[in-house]
N, CA and C atoms of all chains as a GROMACS GRO file, in nm:
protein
  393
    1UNK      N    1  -5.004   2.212  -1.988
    1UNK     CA    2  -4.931   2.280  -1.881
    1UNK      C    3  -4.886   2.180  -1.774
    2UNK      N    4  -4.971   2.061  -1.725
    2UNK     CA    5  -4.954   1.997  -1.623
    2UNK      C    6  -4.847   1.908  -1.683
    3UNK      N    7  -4.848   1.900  -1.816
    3UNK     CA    8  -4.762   1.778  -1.850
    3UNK      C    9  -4.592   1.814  -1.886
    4UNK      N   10  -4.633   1.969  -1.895
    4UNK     CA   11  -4.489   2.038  -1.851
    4UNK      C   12  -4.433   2.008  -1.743
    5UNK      N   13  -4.516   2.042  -1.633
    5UNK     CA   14  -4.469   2.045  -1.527
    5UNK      C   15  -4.401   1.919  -1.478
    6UNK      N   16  -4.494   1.756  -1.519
    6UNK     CA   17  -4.441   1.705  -1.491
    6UNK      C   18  -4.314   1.658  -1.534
    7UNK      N   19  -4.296   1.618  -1.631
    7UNK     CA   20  -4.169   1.669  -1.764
    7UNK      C   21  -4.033   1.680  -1.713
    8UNK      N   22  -4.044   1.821  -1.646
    8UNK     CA   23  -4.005   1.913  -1.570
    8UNK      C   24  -3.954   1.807  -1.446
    9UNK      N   25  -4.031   1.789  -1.376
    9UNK     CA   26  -3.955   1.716  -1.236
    9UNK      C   27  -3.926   1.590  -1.301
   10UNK      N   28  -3.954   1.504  -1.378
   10UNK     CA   29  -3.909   1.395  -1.410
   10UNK      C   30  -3.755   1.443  -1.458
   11UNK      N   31  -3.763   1.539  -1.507
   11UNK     CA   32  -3.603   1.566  -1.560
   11UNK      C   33  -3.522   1.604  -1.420
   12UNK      N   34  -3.569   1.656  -1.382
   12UNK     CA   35  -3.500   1.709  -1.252
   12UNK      C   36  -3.446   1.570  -1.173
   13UNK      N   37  -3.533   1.468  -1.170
   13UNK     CA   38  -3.522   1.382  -1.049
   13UNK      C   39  -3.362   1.234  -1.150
   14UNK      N   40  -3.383   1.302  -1.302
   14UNK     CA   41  -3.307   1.206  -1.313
   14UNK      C   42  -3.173   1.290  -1.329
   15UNK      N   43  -3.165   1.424  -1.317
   15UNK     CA   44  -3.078   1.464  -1.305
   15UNK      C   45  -2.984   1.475  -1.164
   16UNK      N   46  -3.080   1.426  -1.060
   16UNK     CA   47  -3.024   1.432  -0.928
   16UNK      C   48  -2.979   1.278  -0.913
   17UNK      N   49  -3.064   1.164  -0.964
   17UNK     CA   50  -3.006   1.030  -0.935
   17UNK      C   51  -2.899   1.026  -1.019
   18UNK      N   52  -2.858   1.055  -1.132
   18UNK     CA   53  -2.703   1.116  -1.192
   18UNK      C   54  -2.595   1.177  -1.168
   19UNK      N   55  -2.634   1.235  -1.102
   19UNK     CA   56  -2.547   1.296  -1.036
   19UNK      C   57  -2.484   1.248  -0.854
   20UNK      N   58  -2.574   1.141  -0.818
   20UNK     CA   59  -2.556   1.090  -0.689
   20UNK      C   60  -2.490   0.945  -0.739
   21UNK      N   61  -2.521   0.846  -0.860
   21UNK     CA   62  -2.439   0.804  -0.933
   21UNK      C   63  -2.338   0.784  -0.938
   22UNK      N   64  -2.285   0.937  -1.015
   22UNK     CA   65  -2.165   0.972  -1.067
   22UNK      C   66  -2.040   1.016  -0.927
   23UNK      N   67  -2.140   1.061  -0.839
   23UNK     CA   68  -2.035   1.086  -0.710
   23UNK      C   69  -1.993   0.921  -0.607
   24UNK      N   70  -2.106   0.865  -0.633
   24UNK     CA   71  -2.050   0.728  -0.577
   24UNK      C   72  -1.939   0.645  -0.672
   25UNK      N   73  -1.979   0.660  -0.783
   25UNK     CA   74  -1.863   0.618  -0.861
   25UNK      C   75  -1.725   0.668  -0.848
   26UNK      N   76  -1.743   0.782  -0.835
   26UNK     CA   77  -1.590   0.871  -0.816
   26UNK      C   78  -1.579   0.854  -0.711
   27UNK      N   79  -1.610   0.824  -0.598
   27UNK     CA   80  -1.571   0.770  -0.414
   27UNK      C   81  -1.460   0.646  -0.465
   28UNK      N   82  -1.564   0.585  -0.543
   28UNK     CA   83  -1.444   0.388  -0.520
   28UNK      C   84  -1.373   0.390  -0.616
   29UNK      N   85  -1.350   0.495  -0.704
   29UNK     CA   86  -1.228   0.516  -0.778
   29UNK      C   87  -1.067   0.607  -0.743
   30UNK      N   88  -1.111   0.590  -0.576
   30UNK     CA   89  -0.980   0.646  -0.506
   30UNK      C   90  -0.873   0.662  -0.596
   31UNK      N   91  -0.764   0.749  -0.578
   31UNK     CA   92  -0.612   0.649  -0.631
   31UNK      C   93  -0.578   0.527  -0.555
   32UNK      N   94  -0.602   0.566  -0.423
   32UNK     CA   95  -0.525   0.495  -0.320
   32UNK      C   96  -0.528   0.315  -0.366
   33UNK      N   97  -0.673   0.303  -0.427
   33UNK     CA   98  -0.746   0.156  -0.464
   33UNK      C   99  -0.609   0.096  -0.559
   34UNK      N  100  -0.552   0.183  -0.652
   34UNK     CA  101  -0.445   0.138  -0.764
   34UNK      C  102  -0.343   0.086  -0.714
   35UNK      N  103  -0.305   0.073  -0.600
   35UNK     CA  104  -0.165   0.050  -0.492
   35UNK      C  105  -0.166  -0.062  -0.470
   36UNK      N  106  -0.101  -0.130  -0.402
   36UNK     CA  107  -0.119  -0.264  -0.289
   36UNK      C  108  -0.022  -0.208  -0.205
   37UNK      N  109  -0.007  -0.201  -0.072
   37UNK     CA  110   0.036  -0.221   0.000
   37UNK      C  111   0.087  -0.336   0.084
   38UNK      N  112   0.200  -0.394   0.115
   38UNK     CA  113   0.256  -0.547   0.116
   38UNK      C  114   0.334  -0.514   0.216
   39UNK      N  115   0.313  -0.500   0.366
   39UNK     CA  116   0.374  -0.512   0.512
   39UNK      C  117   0.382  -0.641   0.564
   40UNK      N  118   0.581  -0.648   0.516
   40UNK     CA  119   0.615  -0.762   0.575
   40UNK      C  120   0.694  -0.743   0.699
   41UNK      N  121   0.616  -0.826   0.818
   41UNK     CA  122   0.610  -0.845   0.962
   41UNK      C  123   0.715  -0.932   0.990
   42UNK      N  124   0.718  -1.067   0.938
   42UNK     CA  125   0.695  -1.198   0.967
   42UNK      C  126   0.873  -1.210   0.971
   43UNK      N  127   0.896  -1.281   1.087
   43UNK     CA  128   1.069  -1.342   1.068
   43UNK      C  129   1.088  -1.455   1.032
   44UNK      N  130   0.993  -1.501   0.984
   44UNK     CA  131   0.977  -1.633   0.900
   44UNK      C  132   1.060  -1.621   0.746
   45UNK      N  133   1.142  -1.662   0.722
   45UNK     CA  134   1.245  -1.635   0.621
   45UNK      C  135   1.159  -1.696   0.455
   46UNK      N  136   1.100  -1.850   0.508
   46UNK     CA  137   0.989  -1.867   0.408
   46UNK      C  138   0.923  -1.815   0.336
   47UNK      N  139   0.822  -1.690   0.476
   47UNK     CA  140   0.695  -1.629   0.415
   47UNK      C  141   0.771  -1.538   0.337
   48UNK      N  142   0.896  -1.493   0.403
   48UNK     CA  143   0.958  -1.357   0.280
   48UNK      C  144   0.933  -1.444   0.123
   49UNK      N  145   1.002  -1.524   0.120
   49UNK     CA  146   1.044  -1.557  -0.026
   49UNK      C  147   0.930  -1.618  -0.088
   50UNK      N  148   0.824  -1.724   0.008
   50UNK     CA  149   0.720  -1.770  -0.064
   50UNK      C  150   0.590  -1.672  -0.100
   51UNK      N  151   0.577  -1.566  -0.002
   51UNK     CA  152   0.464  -1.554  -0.017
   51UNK      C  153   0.454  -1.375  -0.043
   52UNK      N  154   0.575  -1.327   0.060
   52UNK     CA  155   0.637  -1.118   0.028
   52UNK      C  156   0.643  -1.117  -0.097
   53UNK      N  157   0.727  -1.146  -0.126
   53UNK     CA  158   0.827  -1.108  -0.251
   53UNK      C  159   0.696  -1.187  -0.382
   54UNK      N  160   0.656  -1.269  -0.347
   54UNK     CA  161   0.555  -1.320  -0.481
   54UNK      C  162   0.490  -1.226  -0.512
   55UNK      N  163   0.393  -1.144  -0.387
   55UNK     CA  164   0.276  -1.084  -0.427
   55UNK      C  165   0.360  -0.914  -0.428
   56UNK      N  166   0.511  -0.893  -0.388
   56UNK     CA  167   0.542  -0.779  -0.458
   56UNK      C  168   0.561  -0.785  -0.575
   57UNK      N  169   0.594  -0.885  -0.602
   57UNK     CA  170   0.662  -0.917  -0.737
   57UNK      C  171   0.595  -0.873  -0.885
   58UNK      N  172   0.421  -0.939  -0.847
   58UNK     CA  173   0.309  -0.933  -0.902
   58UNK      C  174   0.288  -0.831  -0.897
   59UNK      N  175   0.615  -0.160  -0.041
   59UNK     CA  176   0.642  -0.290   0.025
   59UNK      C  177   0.712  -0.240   0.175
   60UNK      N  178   0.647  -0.207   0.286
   60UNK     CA  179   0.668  -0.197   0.402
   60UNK      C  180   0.741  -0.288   0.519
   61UNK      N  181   0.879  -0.276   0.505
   61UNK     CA  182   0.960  -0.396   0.645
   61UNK      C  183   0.929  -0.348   0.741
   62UNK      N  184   0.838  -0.395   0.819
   62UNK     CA  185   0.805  -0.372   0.989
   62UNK      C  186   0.817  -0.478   1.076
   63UNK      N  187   0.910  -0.446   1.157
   63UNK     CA  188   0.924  -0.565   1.317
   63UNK      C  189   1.060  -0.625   1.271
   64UNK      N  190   1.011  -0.786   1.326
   64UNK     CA  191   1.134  -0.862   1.314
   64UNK      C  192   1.190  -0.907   1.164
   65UNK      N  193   1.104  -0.860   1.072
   65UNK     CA  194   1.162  -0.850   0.901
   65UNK      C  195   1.252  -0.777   0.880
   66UNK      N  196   1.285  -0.648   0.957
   66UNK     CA  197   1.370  -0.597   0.908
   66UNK      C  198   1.545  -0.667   0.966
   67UNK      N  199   1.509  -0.741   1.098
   67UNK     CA  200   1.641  -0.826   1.116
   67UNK      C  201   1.656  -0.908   1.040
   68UNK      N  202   1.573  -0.987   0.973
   68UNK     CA  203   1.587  -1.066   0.878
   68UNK      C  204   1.670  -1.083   0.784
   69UNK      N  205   1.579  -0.949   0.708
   69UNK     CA  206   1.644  -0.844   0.563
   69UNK      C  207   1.817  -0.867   0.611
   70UNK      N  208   1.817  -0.767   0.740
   70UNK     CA  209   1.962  -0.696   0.769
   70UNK      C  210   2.060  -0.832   0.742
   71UNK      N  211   2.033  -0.970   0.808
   71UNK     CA  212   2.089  -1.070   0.861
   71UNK      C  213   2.153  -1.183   0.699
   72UNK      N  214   2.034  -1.197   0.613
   72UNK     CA  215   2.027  -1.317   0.513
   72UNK      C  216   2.080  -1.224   0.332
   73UNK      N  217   2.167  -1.264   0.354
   73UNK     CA  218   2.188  -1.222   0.186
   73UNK      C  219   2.112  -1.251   0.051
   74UNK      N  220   2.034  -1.318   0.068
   74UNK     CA  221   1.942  -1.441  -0.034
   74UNK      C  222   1.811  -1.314  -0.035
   75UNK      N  223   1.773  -1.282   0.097
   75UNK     CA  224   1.649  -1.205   0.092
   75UNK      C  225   1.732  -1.052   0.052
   76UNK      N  226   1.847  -0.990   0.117
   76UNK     CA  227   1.865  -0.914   0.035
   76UNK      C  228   1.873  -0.896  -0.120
   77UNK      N  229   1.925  -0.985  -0.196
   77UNK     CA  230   1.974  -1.011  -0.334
   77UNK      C  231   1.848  -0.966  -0.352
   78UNK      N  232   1.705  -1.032  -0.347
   78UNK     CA  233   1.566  -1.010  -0.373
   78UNK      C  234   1.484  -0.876  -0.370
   79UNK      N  235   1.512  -0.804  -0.233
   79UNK     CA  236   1.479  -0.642  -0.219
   79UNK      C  237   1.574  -0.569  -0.358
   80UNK      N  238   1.686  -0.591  -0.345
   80UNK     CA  239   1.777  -0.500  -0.431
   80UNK      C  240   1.700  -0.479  -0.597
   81UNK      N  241   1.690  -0.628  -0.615
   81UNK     CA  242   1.590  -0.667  -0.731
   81UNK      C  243   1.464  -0.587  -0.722
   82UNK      N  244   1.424  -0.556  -0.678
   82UNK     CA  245   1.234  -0.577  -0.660
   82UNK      C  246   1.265  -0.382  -0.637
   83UNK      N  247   1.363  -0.319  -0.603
   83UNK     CA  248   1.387  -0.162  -0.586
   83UNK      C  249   1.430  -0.142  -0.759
   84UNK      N  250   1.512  -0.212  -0.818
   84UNK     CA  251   1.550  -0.203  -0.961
   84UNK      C  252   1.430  -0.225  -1.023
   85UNK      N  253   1.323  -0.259  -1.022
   85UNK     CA  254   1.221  -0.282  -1.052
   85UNK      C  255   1.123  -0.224  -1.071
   86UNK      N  256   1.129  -0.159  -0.956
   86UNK     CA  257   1.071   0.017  -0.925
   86UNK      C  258   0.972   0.004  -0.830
   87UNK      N  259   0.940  -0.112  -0.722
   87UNK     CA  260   0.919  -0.123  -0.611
   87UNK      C  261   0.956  -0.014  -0.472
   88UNK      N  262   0.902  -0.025  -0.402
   88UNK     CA  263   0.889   0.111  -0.344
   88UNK      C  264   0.919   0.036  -0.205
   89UNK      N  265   1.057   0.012  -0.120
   89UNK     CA  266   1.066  -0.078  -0.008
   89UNK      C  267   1.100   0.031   0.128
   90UNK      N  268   0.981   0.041   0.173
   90UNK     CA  269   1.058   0.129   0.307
   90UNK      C  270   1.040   0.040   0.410
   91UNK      N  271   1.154   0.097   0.539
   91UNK     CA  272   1.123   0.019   0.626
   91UNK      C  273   1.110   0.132   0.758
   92UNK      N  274   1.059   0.055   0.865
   92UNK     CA  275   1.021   0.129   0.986
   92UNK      C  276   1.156   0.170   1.064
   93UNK      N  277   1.194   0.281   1.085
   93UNK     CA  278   1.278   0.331   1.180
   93UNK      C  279   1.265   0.277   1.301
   94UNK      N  280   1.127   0.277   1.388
   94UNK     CA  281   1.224   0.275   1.495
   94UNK      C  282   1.219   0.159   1.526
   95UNK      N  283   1.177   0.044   1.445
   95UNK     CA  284   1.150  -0.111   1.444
   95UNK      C  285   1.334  -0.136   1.432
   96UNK      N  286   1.396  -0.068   1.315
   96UNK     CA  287   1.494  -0.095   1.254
   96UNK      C  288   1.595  -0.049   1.361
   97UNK      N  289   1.542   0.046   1.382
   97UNK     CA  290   1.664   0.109   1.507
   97UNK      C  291   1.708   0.021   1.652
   98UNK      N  292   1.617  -0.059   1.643
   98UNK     CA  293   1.541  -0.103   1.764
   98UNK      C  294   1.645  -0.251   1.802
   99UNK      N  295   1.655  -0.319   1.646
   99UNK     CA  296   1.714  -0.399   1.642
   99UNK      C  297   1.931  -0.365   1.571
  100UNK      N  298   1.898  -0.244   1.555
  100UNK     CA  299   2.073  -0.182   1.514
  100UNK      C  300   2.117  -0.198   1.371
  101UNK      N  301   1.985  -0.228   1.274
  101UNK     CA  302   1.971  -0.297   1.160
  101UNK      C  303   1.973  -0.151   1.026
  102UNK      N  304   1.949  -0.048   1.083
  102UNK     CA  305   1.888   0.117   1.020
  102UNK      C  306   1.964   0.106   0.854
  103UNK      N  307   2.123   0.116   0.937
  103UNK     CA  308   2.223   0.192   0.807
  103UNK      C  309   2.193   0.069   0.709
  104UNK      N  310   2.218  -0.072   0.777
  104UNK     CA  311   2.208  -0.194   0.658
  104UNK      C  312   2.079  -0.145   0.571
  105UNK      N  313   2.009  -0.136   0.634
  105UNK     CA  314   1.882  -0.101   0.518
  105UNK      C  315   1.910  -0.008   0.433
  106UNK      N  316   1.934   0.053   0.508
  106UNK     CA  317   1.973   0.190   0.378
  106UNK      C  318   2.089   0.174   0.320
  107UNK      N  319   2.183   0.117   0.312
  107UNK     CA  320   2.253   0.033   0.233
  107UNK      C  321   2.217  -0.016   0.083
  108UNK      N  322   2.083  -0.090   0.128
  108UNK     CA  323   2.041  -0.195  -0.011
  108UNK      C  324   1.910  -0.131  -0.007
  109UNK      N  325   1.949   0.021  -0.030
  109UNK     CA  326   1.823   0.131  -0.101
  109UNK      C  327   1.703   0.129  -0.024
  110UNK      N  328   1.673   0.060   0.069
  110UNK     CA  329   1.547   0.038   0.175
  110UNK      C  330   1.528   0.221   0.188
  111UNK      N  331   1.425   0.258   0.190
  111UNK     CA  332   1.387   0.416   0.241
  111UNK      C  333   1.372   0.400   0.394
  112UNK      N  334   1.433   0.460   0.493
  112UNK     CA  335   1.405   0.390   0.663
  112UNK      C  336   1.367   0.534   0.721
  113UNK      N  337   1.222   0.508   0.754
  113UNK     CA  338   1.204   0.595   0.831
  113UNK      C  339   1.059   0.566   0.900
  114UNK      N  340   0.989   0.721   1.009
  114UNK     CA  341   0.919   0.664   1.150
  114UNK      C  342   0.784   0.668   1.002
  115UNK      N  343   0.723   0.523   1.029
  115UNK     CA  344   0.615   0.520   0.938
  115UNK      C  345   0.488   0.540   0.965
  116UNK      N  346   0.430   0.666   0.972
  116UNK     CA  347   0.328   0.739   1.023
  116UNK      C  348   0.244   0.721   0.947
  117UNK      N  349   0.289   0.749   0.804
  117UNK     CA  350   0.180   0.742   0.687
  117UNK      C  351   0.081   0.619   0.673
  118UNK      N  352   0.142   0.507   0.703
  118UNK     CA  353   0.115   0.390   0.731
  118UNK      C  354  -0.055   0.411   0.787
  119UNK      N  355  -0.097   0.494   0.867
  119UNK     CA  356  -0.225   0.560   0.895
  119UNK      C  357  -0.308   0.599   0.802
  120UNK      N  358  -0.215   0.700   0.683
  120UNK     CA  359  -0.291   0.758   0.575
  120UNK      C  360  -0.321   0.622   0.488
  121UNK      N  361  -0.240   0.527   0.502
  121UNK     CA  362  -0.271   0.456   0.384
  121UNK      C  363  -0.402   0.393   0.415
  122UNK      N  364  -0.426   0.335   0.546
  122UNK     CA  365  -0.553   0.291   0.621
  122UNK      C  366  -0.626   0.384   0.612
  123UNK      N  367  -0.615   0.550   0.578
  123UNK     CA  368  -0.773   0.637   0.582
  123UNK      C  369  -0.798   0.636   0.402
  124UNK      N  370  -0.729   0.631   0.340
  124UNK     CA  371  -0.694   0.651   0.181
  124UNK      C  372  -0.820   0.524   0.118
  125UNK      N  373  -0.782   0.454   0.214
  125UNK     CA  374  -0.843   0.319   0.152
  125UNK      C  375  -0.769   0.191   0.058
  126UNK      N  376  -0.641   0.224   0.085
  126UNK     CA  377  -0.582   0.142   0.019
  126UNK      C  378  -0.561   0.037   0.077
  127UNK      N  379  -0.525  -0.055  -0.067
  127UNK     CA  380  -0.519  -0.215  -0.071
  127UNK      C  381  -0.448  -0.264   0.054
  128UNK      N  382  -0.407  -0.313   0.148
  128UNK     CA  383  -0.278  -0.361   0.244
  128UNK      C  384  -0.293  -0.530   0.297
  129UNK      N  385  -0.180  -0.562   0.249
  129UNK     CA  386  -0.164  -0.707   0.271
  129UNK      C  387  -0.062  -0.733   0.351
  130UNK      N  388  -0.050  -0.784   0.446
  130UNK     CA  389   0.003  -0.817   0.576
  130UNK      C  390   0.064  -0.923   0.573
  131UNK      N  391   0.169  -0.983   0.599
  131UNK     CA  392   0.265  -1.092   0.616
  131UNK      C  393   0.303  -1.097   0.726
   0.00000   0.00000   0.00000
């Protein structure tokens, strides 16, 4: 009986760290993460071409 | 790909960097620029000209709560 019981919460407890897991995993799998965002500021005519446009490019 | 400030006079001004946006929208790049940055300098219609999307960039917030990637020039 006791070894039911424990059984029992051992299943339980790995069903809760699974599930706390699985929700942190799905947090840092945003969409937003799939994007880059590339705000060009700069009136530097250079940084456009050397360094904007590279990493839009990519 | 976000034009904010004095980039968008840039854009408006140099044909070389336009030729490049035009490219990079055929591409399927996504180039908006800031209204009232653009307005600011009399630069608006040119942008929207060479397909630039111009408008007040608010979202620019969501993208900072979203968590997305943003790289700054």
């Amino acid at each position: 009986m006791k070894c039911k019981i424990l059984i029992a919460e051992s299943m339980i407890i790995l069903a809760v760290c699974f599930m706390f897991v699985n929700s942190v995993k799905a947090q840092s799998e945003k969409p937003g993460n799939e994007k880059l965002v590339i705000i060009w500021s700069s009136a530097d005519r250079d940084v456009a071409l050397q360094m904007v446009f590279m990493y839009t490019s990519n | 790909m976000v034009v904010w400030g004095p980039s968008a006079k840039v854009l408006a001004e140099d044909e070389a960097l336009q030729v490049h946006i035009k490219n990079m929208i055929d591409a399927g790049v996504v180039v908006k620029a800031c209204k009232l940055c653009s307005d600011s300098y009399g630069v608006s219609v040119k942008l929207e000209k060479l397909g630039v999307i111009v408008k007040y960039m608010k979202e620019l917030t969501d993208y900072i709560k979203e968590g997305r990637n943003i790289l700054t020039f």
